[in-house]
RORONU-750885 format. One line per 3 residues: number of its first residue (from 1); their letters; for each residue x, y, z of N, C-alpha, C. Coordinates in steps of 0.05 Angstrom, whole numbers, always signed. Example, Ala and Ser with C-alpha at 12.3 -4.5 7.8 and 13.67 -1.06 7.14 Angstrom:
2
1> AS> +264/-114/+156/+246/-90/+156/+264/-66/+156  +257/-45/+142/+273/-21/+143/+258/+1/+157
This chain:
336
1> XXX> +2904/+3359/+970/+2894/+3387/+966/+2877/+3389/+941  +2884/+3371/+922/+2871/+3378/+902/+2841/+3361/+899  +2844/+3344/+909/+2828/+3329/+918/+2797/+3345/+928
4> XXX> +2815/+3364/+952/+2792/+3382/+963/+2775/+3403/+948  +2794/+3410/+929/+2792/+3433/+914/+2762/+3417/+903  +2769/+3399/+885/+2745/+3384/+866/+2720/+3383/+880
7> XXX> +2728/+3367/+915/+2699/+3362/+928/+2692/+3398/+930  +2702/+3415/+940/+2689/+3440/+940/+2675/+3452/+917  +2687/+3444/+894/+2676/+3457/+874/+2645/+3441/+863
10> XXX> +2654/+3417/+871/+2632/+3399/+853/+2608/+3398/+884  +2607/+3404/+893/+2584/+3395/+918/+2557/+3418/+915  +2568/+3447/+904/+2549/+3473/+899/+2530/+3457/+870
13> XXX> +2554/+3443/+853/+2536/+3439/+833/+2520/+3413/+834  +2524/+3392/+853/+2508/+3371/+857/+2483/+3375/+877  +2489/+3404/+893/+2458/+3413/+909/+2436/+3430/+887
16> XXX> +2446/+3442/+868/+2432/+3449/+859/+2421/+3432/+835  +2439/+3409/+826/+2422/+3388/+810/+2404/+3373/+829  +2402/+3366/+849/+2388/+3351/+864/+2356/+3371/+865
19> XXX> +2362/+3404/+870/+2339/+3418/+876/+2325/+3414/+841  +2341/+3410/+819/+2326/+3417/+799/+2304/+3387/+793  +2328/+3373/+805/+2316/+3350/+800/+2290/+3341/+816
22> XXX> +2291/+3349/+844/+2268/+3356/+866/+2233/+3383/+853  +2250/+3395/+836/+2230/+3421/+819/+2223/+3401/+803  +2233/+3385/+787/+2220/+3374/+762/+2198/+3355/+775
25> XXX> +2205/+3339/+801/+2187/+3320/+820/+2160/+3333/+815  +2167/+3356/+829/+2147/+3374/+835/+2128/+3387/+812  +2138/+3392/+786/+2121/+3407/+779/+2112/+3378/+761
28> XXX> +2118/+3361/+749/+2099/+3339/+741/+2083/+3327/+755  +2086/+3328/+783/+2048/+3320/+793/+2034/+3348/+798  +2051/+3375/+800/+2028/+3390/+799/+2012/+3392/+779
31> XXX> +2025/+3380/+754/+2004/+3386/+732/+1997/+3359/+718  +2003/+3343/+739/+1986/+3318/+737/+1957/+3317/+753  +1960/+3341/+776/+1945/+3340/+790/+1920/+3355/+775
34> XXX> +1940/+3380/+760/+1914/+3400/+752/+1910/+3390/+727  +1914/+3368/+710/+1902/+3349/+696/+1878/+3336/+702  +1884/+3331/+718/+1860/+3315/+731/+1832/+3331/+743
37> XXX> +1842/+3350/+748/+1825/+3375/+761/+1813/+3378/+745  +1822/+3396/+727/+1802/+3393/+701/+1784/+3372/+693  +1784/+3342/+701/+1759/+3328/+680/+1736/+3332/+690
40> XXX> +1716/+3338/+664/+1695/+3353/+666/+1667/+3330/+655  +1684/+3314/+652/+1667/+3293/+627/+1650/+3271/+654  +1627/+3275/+649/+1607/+3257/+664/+1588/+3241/+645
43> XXX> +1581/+3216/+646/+1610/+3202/+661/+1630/+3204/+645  +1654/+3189/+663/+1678/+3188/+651/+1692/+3172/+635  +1696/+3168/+604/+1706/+3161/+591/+1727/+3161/+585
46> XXX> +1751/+3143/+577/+1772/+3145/+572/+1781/+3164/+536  +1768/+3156/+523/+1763/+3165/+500/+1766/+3186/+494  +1736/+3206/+505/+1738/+3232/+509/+1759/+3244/+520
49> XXX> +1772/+3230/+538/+1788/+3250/+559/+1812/+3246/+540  +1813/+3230/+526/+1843/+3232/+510/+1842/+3250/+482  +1814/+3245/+474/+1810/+3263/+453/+1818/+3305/+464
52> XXX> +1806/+3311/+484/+1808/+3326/+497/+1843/+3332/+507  +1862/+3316/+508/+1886/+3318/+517/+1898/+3327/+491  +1892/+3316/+466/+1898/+3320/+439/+1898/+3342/+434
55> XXX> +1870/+3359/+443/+1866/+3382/+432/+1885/+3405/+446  +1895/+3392/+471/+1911/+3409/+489/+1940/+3417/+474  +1949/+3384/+463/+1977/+3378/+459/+1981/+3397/+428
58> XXX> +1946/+3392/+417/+1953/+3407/+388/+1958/+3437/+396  +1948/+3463/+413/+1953/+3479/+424/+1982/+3481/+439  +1994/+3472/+447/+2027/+3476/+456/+2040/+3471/+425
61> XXX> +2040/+3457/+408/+2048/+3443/+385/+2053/+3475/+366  +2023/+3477/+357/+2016/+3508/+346/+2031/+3516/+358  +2032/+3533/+382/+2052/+3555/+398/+2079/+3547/+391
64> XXX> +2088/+3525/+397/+2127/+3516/+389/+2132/+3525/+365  +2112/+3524/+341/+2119/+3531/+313/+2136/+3565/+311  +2125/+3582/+335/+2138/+3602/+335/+2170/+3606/+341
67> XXX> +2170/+3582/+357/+2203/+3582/+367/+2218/+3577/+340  +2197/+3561/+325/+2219/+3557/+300/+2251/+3575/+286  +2232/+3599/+282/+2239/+3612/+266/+2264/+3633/+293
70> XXX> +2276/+3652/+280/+2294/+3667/+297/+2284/+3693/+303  +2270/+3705/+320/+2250/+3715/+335/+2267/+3753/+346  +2270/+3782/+334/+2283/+3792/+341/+2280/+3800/+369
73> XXX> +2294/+3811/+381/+2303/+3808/+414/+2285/+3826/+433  +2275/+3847/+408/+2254/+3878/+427/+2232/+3862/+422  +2222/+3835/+404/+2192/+3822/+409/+2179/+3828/+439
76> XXX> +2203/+3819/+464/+2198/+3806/+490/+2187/+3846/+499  +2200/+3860/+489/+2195/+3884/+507/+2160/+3894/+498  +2154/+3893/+465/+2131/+3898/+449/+2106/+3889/+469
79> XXX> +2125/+3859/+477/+2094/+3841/+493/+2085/+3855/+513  +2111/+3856/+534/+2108/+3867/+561/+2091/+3899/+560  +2098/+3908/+545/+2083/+3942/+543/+2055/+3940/+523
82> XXX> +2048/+3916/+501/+2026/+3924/+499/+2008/+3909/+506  +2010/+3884/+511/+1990/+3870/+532/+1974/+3882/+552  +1994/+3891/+568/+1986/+3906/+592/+1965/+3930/+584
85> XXX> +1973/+3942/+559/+1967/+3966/+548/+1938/+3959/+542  +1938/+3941/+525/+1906/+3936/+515/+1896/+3923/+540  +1896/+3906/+560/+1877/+3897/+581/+1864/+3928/+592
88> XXX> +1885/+3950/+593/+1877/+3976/+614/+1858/+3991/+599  +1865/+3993/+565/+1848/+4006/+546/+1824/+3999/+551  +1823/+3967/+538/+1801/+3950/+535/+1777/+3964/+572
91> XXX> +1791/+3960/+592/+1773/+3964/+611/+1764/+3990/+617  +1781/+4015/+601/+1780/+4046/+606/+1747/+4045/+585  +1745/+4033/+559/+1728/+4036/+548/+1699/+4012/+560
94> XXX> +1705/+3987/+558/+1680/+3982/+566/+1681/+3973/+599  +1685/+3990/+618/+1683/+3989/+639/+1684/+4013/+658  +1682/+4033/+638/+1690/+4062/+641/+1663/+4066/+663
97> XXX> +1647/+4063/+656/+1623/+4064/+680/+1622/+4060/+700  +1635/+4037/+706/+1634/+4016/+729/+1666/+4018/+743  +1674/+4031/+767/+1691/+4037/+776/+1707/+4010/+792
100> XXX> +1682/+3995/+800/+1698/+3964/+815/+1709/+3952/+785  +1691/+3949/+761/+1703/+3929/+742/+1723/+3945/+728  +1737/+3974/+726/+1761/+3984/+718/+1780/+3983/+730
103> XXX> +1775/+3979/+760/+1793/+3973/+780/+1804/+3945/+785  +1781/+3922/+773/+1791/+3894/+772/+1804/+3891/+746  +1799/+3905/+725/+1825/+3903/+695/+1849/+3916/+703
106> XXX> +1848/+3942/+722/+1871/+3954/+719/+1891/+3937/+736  +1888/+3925/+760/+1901/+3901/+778/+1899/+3888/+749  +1892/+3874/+733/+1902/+3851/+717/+1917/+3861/+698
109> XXX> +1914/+3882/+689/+1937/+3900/+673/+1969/+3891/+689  +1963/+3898/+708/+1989/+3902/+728/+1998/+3877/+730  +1987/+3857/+727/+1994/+3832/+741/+2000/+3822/+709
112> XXX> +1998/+3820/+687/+2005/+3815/+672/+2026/+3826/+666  +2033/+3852/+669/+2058/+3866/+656/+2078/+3848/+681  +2072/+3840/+701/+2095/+3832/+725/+2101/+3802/+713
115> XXX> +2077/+3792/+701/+2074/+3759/+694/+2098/+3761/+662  +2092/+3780/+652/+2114/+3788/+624/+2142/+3783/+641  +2146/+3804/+658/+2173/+3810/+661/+2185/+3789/+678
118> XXX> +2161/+3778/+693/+2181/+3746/+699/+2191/+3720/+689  +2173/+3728/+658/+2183/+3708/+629/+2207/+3712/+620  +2202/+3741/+617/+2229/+3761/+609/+2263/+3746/+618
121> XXX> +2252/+3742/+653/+2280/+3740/+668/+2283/+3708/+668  +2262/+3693/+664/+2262/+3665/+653/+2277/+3654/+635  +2265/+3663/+613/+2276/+3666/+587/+2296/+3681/+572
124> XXX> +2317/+3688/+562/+2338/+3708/+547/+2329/+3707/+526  +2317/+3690/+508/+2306/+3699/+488/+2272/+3700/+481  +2265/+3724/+463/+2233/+3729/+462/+2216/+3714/+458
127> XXX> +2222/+3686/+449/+2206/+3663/+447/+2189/+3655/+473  +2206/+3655/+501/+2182/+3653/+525/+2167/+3663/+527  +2172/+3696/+530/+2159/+3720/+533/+2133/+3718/+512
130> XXX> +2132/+3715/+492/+2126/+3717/+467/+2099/+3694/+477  +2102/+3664/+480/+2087/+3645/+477/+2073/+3650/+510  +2095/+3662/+528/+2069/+3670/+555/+2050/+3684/+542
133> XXX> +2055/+3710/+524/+2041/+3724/+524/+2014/+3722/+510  +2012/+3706/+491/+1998/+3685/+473/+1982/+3671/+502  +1984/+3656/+514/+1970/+3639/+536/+1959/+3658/+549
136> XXX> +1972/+3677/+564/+1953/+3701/+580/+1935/+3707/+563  +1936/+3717/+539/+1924/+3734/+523/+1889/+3717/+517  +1898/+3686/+517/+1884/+3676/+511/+1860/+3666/+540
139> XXX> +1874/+3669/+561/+1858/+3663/+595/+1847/+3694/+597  +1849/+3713/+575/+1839/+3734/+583/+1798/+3738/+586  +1792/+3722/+577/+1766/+3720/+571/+1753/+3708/+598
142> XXX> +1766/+3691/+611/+1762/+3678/+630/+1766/+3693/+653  +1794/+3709/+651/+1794/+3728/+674/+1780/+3749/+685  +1773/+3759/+656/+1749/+3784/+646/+1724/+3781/+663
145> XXX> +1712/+3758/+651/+1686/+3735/+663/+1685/+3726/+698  +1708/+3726/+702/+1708/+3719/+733/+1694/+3738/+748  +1689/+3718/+777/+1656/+3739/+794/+1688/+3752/+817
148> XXX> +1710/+3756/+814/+1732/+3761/+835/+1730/+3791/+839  +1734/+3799/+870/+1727/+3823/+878/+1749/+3842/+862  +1757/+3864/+872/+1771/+3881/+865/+1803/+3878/+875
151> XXX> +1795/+3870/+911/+1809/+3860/+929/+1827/+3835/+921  +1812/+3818/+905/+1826/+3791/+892/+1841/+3794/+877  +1830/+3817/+857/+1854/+3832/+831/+1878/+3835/+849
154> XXX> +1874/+3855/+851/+1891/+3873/+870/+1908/+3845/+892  +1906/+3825/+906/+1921/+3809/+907/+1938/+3797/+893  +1919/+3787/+867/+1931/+3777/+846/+1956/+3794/+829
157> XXX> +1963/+3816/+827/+1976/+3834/+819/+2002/+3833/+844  +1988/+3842/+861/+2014/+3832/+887/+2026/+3804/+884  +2009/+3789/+883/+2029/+3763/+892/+2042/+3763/+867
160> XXX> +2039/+3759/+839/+2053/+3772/+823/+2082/+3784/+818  +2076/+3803/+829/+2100/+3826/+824/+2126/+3808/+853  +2113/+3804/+872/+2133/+3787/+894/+2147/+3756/+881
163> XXX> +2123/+3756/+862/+2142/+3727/+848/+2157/+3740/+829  +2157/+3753/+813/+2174/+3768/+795/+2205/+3778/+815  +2211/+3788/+841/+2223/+3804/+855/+2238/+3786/+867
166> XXX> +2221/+3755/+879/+2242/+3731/+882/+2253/+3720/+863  +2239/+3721/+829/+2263/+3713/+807/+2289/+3733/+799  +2276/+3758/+810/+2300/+3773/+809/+2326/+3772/+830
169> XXX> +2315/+3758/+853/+2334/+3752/+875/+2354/+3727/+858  +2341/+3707/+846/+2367/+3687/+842/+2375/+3696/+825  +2368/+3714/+806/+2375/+3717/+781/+2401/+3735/+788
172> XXX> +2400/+3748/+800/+2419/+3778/+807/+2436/+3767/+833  +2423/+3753/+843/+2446/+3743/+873/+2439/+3762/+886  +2412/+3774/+897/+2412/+3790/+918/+2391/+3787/+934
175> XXX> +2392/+3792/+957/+2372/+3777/+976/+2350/+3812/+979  +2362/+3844/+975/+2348/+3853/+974/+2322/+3855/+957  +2320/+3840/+942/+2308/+3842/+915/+2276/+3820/+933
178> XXX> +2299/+3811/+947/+2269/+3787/+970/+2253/+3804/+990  +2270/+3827/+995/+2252/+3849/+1013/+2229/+3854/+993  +2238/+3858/+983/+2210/+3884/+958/+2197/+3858/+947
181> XXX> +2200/+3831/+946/+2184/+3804/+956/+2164/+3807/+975  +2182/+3806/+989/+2161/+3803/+1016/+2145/+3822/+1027  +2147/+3850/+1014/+2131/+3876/+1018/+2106/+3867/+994
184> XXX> +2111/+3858/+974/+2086/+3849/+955/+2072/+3838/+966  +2081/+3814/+982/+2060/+3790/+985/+2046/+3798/+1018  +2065/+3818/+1027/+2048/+3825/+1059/+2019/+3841/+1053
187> XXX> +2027/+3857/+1020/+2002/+3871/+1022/+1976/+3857/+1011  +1989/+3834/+994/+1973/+3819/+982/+1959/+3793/+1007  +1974/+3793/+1031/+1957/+3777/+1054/+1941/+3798/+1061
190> XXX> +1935/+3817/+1054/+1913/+3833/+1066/+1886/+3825/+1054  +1882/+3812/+1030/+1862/+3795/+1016/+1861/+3776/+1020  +1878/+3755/+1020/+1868/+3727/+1027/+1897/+3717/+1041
193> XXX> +1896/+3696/+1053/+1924/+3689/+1065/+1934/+3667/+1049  +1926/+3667/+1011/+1933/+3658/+989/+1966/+3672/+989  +1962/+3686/+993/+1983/+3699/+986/+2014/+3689/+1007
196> XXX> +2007/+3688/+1034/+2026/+3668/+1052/+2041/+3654/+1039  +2013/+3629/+1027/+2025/+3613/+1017/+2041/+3607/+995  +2039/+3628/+977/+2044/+3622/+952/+2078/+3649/+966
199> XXX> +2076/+3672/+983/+2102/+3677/+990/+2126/+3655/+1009  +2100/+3641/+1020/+2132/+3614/+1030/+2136/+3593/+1007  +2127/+3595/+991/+2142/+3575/+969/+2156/+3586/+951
202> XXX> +2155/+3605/+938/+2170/+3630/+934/+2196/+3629/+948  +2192/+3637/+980/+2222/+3646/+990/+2237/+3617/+999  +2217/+3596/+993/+2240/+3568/+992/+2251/+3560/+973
205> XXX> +2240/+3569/+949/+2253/+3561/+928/+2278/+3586/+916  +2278/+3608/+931/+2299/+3627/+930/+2327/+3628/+942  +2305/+3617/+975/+2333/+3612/+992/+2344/+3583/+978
208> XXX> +2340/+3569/+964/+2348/+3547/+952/+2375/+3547/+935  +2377/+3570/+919/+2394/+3576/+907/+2403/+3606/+914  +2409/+3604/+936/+2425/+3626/+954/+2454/+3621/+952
211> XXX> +2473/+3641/+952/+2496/+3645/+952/+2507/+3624/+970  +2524/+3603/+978/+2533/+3605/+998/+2534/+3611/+1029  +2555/+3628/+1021/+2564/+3648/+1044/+2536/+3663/+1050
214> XXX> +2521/+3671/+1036/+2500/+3696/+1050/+2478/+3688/+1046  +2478/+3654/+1052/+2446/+3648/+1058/+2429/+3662/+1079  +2452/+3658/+1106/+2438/+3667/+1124/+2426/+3693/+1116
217> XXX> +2433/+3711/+1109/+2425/+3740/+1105/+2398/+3728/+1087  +2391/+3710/+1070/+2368/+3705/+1051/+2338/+3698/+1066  +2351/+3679/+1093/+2339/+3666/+1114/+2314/+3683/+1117
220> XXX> +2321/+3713/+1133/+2315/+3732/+1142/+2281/+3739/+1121  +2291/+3752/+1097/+2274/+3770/+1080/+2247/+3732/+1068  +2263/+3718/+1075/+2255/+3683/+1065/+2232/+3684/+1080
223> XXX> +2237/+3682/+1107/+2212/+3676/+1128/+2195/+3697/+1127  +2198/+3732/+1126/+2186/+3746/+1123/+2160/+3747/+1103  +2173/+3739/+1076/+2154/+3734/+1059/+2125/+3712/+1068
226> XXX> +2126/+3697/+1079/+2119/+3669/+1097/+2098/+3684/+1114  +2119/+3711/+1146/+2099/+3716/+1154/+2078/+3738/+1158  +2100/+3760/+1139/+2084/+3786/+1141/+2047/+3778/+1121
229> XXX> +2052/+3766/+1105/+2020/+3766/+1099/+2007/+3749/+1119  +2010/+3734/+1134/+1996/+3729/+1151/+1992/+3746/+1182  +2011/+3756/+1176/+2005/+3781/+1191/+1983/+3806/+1182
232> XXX> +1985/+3813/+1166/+1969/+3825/+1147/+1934/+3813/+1153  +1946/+3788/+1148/+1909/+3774/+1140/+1904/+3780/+1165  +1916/+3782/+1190/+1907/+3778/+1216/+1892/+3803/+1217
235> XXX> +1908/+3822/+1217/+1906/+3841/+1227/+1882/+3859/+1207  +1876/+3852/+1184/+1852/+3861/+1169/+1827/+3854/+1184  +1836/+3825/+1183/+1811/+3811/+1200/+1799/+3820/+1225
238> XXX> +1814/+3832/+1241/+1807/+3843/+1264/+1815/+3864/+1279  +1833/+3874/+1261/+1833/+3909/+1269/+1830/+3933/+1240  +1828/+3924/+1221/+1822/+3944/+1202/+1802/+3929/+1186
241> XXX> +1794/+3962/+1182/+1764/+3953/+1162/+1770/+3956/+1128  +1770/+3942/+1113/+1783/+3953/+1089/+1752/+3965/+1075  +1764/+3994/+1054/+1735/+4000/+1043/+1719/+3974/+1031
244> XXX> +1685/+3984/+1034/+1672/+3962/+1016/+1681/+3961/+992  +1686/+3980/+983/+1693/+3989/+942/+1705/+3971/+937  +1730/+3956/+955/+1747/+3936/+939/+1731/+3909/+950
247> XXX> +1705/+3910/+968/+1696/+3874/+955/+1678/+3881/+924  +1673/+3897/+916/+1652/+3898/+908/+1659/+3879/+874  +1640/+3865/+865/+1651/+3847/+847/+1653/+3855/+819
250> XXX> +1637/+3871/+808/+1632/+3887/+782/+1647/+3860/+770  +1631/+3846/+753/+1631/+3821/+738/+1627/+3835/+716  +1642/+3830/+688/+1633/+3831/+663/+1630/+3807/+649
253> XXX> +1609/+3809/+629/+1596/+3789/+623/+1611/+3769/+611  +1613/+3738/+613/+1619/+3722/+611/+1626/+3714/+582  +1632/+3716/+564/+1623/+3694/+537/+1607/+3674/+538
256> XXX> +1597/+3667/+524/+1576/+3640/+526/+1599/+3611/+523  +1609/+3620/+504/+1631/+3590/+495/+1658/+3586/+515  +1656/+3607/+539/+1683/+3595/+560/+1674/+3573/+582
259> XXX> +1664/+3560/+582/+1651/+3535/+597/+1670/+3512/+588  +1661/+3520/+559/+1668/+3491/+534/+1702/+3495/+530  +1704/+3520/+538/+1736/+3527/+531/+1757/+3525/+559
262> XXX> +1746/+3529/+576/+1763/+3530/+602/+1774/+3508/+609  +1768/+3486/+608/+1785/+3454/+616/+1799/+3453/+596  +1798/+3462/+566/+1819/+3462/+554/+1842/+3472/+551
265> XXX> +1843/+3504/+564/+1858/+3518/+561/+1876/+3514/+579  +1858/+3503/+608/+1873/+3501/+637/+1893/+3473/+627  +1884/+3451/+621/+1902/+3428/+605/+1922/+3438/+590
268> XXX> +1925/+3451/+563/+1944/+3461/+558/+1968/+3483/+575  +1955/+3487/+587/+1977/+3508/+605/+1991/+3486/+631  +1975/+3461/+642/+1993/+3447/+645/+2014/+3425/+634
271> XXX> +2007/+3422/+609/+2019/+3408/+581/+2035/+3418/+591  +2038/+3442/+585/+2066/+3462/+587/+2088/+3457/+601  +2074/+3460/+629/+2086/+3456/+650/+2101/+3427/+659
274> XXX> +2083/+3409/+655/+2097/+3389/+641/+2119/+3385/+629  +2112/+3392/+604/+2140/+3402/+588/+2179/+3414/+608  +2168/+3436/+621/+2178/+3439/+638/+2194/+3430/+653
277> XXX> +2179/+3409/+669/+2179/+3394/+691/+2200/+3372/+681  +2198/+3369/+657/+2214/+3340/+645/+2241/+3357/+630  +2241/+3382/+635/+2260/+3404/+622/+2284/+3408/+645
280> XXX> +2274/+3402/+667/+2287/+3410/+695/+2307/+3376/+701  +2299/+3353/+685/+2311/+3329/+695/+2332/+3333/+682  +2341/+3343/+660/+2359/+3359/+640/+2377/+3380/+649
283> XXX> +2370/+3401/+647/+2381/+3434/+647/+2364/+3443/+675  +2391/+3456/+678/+2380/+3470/+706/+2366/+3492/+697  +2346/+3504/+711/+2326/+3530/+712/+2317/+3548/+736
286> XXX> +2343/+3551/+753/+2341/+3563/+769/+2319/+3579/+781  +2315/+3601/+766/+2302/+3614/+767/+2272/+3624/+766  +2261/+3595/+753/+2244/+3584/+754/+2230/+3565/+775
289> XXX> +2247/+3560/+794/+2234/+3542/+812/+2217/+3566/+830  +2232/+3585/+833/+2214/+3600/+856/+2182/+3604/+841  +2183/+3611/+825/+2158/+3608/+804/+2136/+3586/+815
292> XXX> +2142/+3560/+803/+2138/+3535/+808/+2125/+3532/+837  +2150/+3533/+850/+2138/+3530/+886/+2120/+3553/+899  +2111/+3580/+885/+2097/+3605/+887/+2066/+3582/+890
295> XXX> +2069/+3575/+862/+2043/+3561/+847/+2035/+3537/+869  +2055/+3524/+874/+2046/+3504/+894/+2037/+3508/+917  +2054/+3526/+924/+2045/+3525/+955/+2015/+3539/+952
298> XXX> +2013/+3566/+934/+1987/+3560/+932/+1963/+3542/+929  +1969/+3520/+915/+1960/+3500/+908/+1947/+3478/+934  +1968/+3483/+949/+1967/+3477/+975/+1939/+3480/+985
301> XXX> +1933/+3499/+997/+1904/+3516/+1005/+1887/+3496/+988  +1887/+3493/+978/+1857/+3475/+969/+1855/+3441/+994  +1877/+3434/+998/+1876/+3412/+1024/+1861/+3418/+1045
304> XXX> +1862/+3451/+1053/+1839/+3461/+1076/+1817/+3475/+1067  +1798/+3463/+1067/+1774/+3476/+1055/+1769/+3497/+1078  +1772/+3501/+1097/+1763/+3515/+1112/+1771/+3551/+1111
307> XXX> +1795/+3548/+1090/+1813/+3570/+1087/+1800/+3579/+1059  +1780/+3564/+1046/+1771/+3580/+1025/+1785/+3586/+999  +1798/+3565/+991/+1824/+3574/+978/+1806/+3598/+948
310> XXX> +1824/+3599/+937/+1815/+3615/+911/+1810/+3599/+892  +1796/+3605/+872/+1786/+3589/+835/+1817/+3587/+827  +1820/+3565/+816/+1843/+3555/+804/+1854/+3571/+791
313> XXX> +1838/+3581/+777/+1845/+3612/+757/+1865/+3630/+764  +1864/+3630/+788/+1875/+3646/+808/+1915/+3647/+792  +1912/+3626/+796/+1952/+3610/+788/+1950/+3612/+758
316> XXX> +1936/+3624/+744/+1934/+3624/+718/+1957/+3638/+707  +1967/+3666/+712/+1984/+3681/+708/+2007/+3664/+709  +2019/+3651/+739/+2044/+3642/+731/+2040/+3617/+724
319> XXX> +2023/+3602/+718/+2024/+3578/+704/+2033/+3580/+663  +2015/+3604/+665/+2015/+3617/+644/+2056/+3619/+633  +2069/+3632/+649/+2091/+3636/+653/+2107/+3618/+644
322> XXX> +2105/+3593/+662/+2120/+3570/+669/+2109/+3556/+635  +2092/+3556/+635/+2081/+3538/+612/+2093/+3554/+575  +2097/+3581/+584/+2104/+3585/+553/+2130/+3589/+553
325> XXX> +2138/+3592/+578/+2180/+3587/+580/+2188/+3561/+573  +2171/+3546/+582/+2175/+3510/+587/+2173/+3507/+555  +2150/+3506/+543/+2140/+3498/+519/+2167/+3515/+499
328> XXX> +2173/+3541/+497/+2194/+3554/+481/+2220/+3545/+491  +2232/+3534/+509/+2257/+3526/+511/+2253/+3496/+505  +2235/+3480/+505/+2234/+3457/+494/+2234/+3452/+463
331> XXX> +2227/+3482/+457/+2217/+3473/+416/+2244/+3486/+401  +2265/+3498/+427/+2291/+3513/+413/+2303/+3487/+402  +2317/+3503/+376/+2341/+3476/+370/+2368/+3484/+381
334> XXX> +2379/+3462/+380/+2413/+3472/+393/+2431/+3490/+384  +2425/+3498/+359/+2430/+3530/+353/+2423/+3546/+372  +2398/+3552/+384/+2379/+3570/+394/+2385/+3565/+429
């Protein structure tokens, strides 16, 4: 009997080391992959490309210096409310004209405050929150600059808030929390069927660390996420007309020096992740895999060109995420 007792108890915790161990698989070639994505150098030199990796590693390095110190606990709330706050300002004043480009900041307002609060539930202490918010802050120039419709914001903000709603599902043990998942990402397949994908990796990596007893109930809201946006994409496509207003692109002007800056920044945010990824062969991070597998399966869509996937940029937000939780729980000391 006692015998049994042990195998029952110890079998929950050897499936979920196996999945962390399967997440860590996973997110070191994704950001082996988007390593590589990035090289920009023609031709290609080994030299350069390592000099260039340096400048990545010195940028995660810089950011850990913050974990150093002991960080008070309302930092994480400061981020989440003024981030958001200045992207909406910033676009009320120089975009106040242009109704498509206030409408593509105000979607990135939103999608940042959702990208905060899924650091938030990542992380217990303000150090994640804190060093996401630092990385967003810094892809903001690039996001600003992007030619992406209104419609793309406005996805981007959805798929978002559904990855935030599946970390709240493992986090809390509730599979309702995957409904209001899967209502994000149905509305966000109304833009691209990016969003499908990045909701079935999402609800696999949720139902992954499902209760037991009430997987089956997880099953349900799991597949939904999967197929209501493709339901969605269908049905845009050929029975509703969405207004023009949301393709319309209202681009603001680029910086001159984000060309020279973008393979770097995209490299450091998979440093991160990295980091991460070799964080998961260690300590479990539950809550983070749905994250992770969001990113991938989007990641996915680039195998079918025919589907058009989105600018890499796109995964910026929760790469962003994964990369300053990863990088701040790696630079804690065992005090911390």
């Amino acid at each position: 009997m006692v015998k049994k007792n042990a195998v029952k108890k110890s079998a929950p915790r050897g499936t979920s080391v196996s999945v962390s161990i399967a997440a860590g698989v996973v997110a070191i070639l994704l950001a082996a992959w988007l390593v590589y994505g990035t090289v920009t150098i023609d031709p290609f030199r080994w030299g350069r490309f390592v000099e260039e990796l340096i400048v990545a590693v010195c940028v995660l390095l810089a950011l850990r210096l913050l974990c150093v110190i002991r960080l008070p606990s309302w930092l994480s709330i400061v981020c989440v409310l003024l981030l958001p706050a200045g992207i909406a300002l910033y676009g009320m004043f120089a975009a106040s004209s242009d109704s498509a480009a206030l409408g593509r900041l105000l979607c990135l307002a939103a999608a940042s405050a959702t990208a905060l609060l899924t650091a938030r539930e990542l992380d217990a202490k303000p150090d994640g929150t804190l060093l996401s918010a630092l990385l967003i802050a810094a892809c903001l120039p690039t996001l600003f600059g992007s030619s992406t419709t209104v419609l793309s914001e406005l996805m981007r903000a959805l798929v978002m808030a559904g990855i935030w709603m599946a970390v709240l599902a493992v986090r809390q043990k509730s599979s309702m929390y995957l409904y209001l998942a899967a209502l994000g990402f149905a509305l966000g397949g109304a833009a691209h069927l990016c969003a499908a994908f990045a909701g079935a990796g999402a609800g696999v990596g949720a139902v992954l660390f499902a209760p037991k007893k009430q997987r089956g109930a997880w099953l349900l809201p799991a597949v939904l996420m999967a197929a209501l946006p493709v339901a969605a994409w269908l049905i845009t496509r050929s029975a509703v007309v969405l207004p023009t207003s949301l393709d319309s692109l209202g681009p603001i002007v680029a910086p001159a020096f984000l060309p020279a800056v973008e393979p770097h920044l995209l490299r450091a945010l998979d440093l991160g992740l990295l980091l991460l990824g070799i964080r998961w062969f260690i300590h479990r991070e539950d809550a983070a895999v749905p994250v992770l597998f969001a990113v991938a399966g989007g990641m996915i869509l680039f195998f079918f060109p025919s589907l058009r996937a989105p600018d890499v940029w796109m995964q910026a937000l929760p790469l962003a995420v994964l990369a300053g939780t990863g990088a701040a729980k790696t630079a804690r000391g065992k005090g911390r």
